[in-house]
Structure formats: C-alpha cells, structure tokens
N, C-alpha and C positions, 0 to 999 in steps of 0.2 A: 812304265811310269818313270819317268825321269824326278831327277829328286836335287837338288840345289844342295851346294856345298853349309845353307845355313838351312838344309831337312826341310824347304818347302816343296811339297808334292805337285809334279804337272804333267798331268794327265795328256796322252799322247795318243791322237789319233790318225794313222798314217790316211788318204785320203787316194790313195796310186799305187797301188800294188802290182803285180800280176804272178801266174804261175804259169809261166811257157814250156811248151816243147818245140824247141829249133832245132833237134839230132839230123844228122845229116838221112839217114832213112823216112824222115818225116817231112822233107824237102821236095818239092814236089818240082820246082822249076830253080834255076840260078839267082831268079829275085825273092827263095828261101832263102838263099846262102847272103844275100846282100845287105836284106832287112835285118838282119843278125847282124850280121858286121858291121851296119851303122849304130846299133846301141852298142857294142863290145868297144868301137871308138870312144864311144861317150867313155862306158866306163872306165876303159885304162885311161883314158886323156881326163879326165877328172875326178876321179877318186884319188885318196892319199895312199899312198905304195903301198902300204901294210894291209889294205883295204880291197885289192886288186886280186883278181879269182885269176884260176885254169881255165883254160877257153871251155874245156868240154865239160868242165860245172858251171858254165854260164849258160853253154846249149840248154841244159835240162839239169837245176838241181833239185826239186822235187819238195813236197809237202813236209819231211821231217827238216829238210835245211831250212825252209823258207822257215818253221815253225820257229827253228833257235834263233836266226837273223832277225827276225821281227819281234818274236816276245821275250826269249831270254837275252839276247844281247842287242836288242837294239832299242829298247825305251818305248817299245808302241804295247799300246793295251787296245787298242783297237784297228785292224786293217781293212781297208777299201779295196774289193777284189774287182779290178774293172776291165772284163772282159775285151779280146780282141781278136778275131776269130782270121780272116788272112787266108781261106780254103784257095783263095787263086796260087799262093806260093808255096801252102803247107795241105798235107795231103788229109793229115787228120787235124789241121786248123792250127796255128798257135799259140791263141790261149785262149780256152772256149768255158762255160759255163761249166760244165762235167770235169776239164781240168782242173779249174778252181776248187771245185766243190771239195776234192779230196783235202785242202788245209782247212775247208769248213768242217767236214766232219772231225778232223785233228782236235779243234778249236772253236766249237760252236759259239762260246762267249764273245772270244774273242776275233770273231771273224763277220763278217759285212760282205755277202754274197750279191752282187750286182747283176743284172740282167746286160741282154745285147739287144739289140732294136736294128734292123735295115729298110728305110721304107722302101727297098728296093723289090723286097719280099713279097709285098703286095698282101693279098689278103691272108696266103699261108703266113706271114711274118707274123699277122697280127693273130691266128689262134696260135701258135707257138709259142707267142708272148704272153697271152692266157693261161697256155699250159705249163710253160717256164712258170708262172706267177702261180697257177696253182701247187707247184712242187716246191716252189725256193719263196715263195712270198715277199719276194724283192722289194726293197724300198727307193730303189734307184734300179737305174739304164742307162749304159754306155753305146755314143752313138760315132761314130770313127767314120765322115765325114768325105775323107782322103780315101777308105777302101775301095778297091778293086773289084767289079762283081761282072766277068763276063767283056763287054767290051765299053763298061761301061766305067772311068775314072774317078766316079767320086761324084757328088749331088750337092745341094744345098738345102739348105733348113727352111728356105722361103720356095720350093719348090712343091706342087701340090698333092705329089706324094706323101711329103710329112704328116700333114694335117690331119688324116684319119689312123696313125699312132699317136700322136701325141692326146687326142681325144680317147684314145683307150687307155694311156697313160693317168688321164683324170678320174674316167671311168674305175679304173681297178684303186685308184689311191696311191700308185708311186709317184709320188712328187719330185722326186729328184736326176734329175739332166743332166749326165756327163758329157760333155762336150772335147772329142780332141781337137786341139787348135794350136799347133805349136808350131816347132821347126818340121822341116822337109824330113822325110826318112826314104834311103832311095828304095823303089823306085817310083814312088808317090807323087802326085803332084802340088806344087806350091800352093796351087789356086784354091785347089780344094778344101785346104787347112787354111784360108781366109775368115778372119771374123766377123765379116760385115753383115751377115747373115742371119749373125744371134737377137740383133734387135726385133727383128720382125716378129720372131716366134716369141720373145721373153716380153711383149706389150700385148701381144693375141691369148699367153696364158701366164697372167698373173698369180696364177693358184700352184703353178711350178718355178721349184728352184732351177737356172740352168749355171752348170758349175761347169765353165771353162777352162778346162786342164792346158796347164801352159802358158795360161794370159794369153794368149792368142801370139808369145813370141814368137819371130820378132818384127810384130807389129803389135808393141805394146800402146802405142798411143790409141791406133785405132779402139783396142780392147776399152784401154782405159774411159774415151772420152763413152763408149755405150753403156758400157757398167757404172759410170756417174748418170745417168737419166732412167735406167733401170733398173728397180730395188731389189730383182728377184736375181739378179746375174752375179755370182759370184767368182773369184778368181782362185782358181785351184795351182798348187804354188812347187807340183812336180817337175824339175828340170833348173826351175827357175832357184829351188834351194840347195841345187848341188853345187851352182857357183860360188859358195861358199868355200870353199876350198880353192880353186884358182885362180877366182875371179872375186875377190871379196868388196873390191869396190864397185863392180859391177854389179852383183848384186844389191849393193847399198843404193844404188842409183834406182834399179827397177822398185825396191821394194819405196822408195822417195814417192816415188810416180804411182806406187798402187794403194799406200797409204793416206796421199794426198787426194785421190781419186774415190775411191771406195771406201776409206777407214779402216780400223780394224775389226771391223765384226762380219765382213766379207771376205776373208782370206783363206785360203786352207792349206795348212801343210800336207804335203806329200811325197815320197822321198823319188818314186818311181822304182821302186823296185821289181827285179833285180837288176837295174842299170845299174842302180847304186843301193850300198846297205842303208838302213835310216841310221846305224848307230853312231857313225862320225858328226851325218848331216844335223842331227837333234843337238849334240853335243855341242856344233859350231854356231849352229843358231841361237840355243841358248845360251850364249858366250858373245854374242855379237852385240854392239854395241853402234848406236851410231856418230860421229862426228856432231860439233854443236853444229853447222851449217846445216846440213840432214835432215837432223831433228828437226830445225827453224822449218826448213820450207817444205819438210812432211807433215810440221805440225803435230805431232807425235814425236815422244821418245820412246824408245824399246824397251820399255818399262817390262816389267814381269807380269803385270796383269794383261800388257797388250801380247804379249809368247803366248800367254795361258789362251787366251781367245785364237790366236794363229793357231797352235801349237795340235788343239783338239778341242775346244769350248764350242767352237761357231760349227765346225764339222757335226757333234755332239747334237746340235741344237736342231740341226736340220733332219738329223737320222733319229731323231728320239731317245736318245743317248743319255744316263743319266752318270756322268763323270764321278761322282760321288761314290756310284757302286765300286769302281776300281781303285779308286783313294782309300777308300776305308778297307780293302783287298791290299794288304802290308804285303804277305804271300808274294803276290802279282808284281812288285815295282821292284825295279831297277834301280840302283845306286847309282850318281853321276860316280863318272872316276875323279879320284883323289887326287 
C-alpha cells in the first residue's frame, strides 16, 4: 500500500513479477549466462545506485527476499507471478510455475499465481494446462512468444496452433492473456516479440483480456494504434515504468501515447521484478507529474485518481480483486517516505 504524504491510501498491484533461478549450475548452455546478463544490464543501467543488488542475489534471491522487496518494502499488496520457463538455456527452467509457487505458499493473499501455455506442446500442453488449472486454479497465462523450443525460434498468436489453447483457455474460465512483447533479450529474436499478431487473436476472443507486457516496445505505435480498435487488449507497463528514473521524459512521452491511445482504464503497472525493485518505481510514478503540453495532448492529467486506476484498480478489476480488502488491512500498507 502506498500511502500519500496527505494519508490517501493506493492500493498497489504489481502486474510483472518473477522468481528466477539463473545460478550458474542451472545453466544449461552460454545463452543461460547471456539471458541474465541482458536483465543485470537493465538493472544496473537503470536502477538508482542505492537500488542496485550483488550479481549473485540477482542470479537467485529466493522467496523470503522477493517476500520483503515486494510487500514490506516496496508498496505492492498484490503481485503478478508470470512465468518463464527457458528449459533450452536453464536445465531446471528459469522461472517455472513450481518456482513461483514457493512465494505463493509464503503469501497466499497476497500473491497471483499465473499459468504458462506453449501451443508448441500440442496436446500434452493442453492436459498440463488442465492439470496446472486443476492444482493452482489460475486466472491468467503467460505466453513468451520469442521462446526457444527445439529448433524452433518462436511462433505467432495467428498461427493455428494457438487456436485450440486459447479455446481451453475459455473453456476452464481463465480470461486473462499475458502477452511478452517487448525489447530483444539476447539471444531471442526481434521478430518474434512483434505485435502485429495480437489483433487477430483479441477480435476471435472477446471473452479474453490480452495484457501485452511492454506495450509491444519499441514498437509502441504499432501496439498503440491495435489497443485503440480492440477493447479487450490491454497495455502492461513492466520496463516501460522503470524509465522513470533515467529516462523521465521518455517515459512521459510513451505514457502521452498510451494515455491518448488506450486511457486510463487499460494500463497496468508493473515493476518487472527482480529487474528492478517496485519500491523506488511506485515512489517515482507516484511523484510524477506531467508538463501542461502532456497533459494537453494526452488529454489527461496524472491526477491521483488516474495512478489509483494505473497503479492497481484496472489490474484489480480484471483478476477479481477487491482493493478495499487491502485498504481497510492498515497492518498491510506501507508509508510513502517522508
């Protein structure tokens, strides 16, 4: 709970989590050690110095750290655990459903256990995702687009392998779409983390959210102009809110373009953790202001009731989430700092 220097309570639901193991024993090939070291760039290159971990707690910090980074020090009352499994680079995967699971049993309340989907799986993919669903009763599926499976670089969403998960998808009642779609991570390829793909599936199943993590940067236009003609597509705001810190007019730019595009009842915060902790990132967002030109041509100001909808209201709204339970939970919230 993040808490306003005048005691107004806002509810915080992180939307991008993870719990990896990258230790160099669990490397399976050199493109373990590379995929790590493209988020450890991120995060020394844009976190603020006081913020900035030991390489080998970033490998693997584990369920009790991730526990204080997120609920006691970092403002989130609710986190998005969204799987990414990667068995071509990591021997026992890294970061699979069972790793996750250990900050769920930490923190049942307060934890959001997400599924994994490959329609590369075929049909064992799909009773898997039944039995995943019968064990964890998932409300969402993270679908990593760019992954590696064999000799095979990555798929699309309008390929006709999708079509008979996303129909079990309706079937079981998980309505909600994690979509990666962001920068390159080596040694992935660009194409594959394209968003042109999203329209097809998000007009074939109106009955599902699809939450593209990243806004599809950086090809934020393309994202943008599909999420303006599709209601169900939403823009998940992992990477895109850590520029806050070095990039704060750049991010004032993208958030121009996603506010003018979408509004704010389609946004979702998320910090991407452990790239980055949320507890600077919440702090700076909620602190951010925009320039009167901005506002003009986002047509919004960053008013406090439009954070509250970012921040965890519209997250909330899709997961079933009743934000109230954690406000009236004093225990539970976090003090902005003084």
């Amino acid at each position: 709970m993040y808490i306003t220097d005048k005691g107004e309570k806002v509810f915080v639901m992180d939307g991008h989590t993870h719990l990896w193991d990258a230790r160099k024993d669990n490397r399976k090939n050199r493109y373990g050690s590379t995929f790590i070291e493209t988020f450890w760039n991120g995060h020394t290159g844009m976190s603020p110095p006081e913020n900035v971990w030991d390489l080998n707690r970033f490998e693997y910090y584990g369920a009790k750290a991730a526990e204080k980074d997120l609920f006691e020090k970092g403002y989130v009352d609710v986190a998005v655990m969204q799987p990414t499994y990667l068995y071509e680079f990591y021997n026992e995967g890294f970061n699979t459903v069972e790793q996750c699971s250990a900050l769920k049993k930490l923190r049942p309340e307060n934890v959001v256990l997400n599924g994994r989907i490959d329609p590369r799986d075929g049909k064992k993919g799909i009773a898997k995702l039944e039995s995943d669903f019968d064990k964890w009763k998932f409300k969402g599926v993270k679908l990593y687009t760019a992954e590696w499976r064999g000799e095979s670089k990555g798929y699309k969403l309008s390929e006709p392998i999708v079509k008979p998960y996303l129909d079990k998808l309706v079937e079981l009642g998980i309505k909600n779409v994690h979509l990666h779609k962001g920068p390159t991570i080596h040694p992935l390829s660009l194409d594959a983390f394209d968003v042109n793909d999203v329209d097809d599936v998000a007009t074939l199943y109106p009955d599902l959210n699809f939450i593209v993590d990243h806004c599809g940067i950086p090809r934020l236009e393309d994202f943008c102009w599909i999420a303006n003609q599709e209601p169900n597509v939403f823009g998940g705001l992992a990477i895109i809110s850590a520029f806050t810190h070095t990039r704060p007019r750049y991010f004032q730019r993208l958030m121009v373009d996603l506010l003018y595009y979408l509004g704010p009842d389609r946004l979702l915060f998320g910090s991407d953790y452990a790239i980055w902790e949320p507890s600077w990132i919440v702090e700076k967002i909620m602190n951010f202001e925009f320039d009167e030109a901005s506002a003009e041509e986002a047509q919004t100001e960053l008013t406090l009731e439009v954070k509250r909808k970012i921040m965890g209201e519209n997250m909330a709204k899709i997961y079933d989430i009743n934000p109230s339970d954690f406000i009236n939970n004093t225990q539970a919230s976090n003090v902005a700092a003084e």
